[in-house]
N, C-alpha and C positions, 0 to 999 in steps of 0.2 A: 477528695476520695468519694467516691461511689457506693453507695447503698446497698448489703444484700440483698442479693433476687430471692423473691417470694420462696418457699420451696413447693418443688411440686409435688401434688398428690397424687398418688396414681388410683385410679378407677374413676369409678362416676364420679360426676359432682352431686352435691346433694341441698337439700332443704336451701337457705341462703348464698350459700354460692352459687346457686345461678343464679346469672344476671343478666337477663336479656326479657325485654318488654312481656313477650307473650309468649306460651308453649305450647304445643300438642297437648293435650292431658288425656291420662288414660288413667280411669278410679282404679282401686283394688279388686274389684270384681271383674273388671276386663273391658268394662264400657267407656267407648270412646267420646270422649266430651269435644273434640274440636278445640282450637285457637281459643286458649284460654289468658287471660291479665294472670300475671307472676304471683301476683299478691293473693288474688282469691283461691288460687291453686293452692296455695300456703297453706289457706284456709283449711281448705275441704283438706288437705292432709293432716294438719295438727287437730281440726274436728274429728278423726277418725284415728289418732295417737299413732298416725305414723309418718312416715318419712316422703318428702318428693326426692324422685330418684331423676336423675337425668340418663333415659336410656339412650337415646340416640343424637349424637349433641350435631352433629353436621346437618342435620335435616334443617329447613328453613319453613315454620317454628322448628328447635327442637323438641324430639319428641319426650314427653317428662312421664312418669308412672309413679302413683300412690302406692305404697309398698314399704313394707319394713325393712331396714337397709339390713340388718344383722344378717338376715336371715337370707336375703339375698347374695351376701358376702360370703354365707356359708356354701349356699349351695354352687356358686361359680367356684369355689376353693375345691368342693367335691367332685364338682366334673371334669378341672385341671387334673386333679388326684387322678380317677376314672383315664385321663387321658395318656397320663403317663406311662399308669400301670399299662397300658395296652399298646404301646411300642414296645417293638422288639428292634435291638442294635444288631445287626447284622455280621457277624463274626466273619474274619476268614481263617481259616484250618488250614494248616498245611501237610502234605502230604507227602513225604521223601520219599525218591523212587531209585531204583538203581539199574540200570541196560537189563542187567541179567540174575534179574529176580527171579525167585523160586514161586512155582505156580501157589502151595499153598503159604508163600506169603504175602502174593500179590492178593489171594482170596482175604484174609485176614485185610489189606489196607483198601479192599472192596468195601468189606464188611463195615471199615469205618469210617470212611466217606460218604458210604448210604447213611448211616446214622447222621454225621454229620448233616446232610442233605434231607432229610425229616426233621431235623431242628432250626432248622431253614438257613443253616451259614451257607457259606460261599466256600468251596477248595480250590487252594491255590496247588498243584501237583507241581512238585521241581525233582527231576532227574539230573543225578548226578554223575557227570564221567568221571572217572580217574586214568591215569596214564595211559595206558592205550586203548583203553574202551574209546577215546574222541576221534581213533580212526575209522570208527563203527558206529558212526553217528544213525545210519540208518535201523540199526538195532529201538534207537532212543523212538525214533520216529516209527516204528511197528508198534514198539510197546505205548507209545500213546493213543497212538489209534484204536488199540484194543480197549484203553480206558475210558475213550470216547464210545465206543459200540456199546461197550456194557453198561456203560452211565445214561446212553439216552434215552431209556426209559423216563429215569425221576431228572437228570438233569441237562442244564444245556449250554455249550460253548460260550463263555465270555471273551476270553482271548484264545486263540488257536497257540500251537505250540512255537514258541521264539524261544533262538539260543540268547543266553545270558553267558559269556564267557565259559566254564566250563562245565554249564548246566541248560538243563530244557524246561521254562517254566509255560504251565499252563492254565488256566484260571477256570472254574465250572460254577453255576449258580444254581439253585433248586428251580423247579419248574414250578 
């Protein structure tokens, strides 16, 4: 039977777990000491009551920093936080349209498209025929174009208009 594997820690390594001869070191004030022995690096960190941090482990030394780890742990946690809050997912809206729509209700699915398109989604616009509207397919194809001319201000063509069996989808992205 075989042994379990170590577990891994994820982030730096710190104080005694590195193990390689010499390091970079870099004090807590920011001064670069050069190719330092493992052991007196220790040193000067537990002289100083804090941690060696392993920041850059692929360099050859890698590079090590005198540093309190807590506090380092915190503020990486706060800039992930920081990072997340500041992605936006990108939605797409859909838009249901029909050949012969009424001008003040094509104004009203204007109206909510631009909104949409200032909260930066994506609209997907799908006209739909029913029975014999599909022998007036050129009807579907005016009324997209009109959606294209008044959209190109704020936004702009991702997919041109393609039939879907018995509908016309069309895809717009904010500018």
């Amino acid at each position: 039977m075989k042994s379990a594997l170590p577990v891994q820690k994820d982030g730096p390594r710190i104080n005694e777990e590195i193990r390689v001869r010499e390091v970079q070191l870099i004090d807590a004030s920011g001064h670069n000491h050069g190719p330092t022995p493992i052991q007196s690096a220790l040193d000067m960190a537990q002289a100083a009551g804090l941690d060696l941090v392993e920041i850059a482990p692929n360099s050859s030394p890698p590079v090590c920093k005198i540093l309190d780890y807590g506090k380092y742990k915190f503020q990486a946690q706060k800039k992930a936080a920081e990072a997340r809050k500041k992605q936006k997912v990108v939605e797409i809206k859909e838009i249901k349209l029909r050949p012969m729509i009424d001008d003040h209700d094509y104004d009203v699915k204007m109206r909510s498209m631009k909104r949409f398109f200032e909260e930066g989604d994506k609209v997907k616009i799908t006209l739909r025929f029913r029975g014999r509207e599909m022998a007036h397919q050129e009807l579907g194809y005016k009324l997209l174009e009109r959606v294209k001319a008044d959209t190109g201000s704020f936004a702009k063509i991702e997919s041109e208009p393609r039939f879907e069996g018995r509908q016309m989808v069309m895809m717009l992205a904010p500018r």
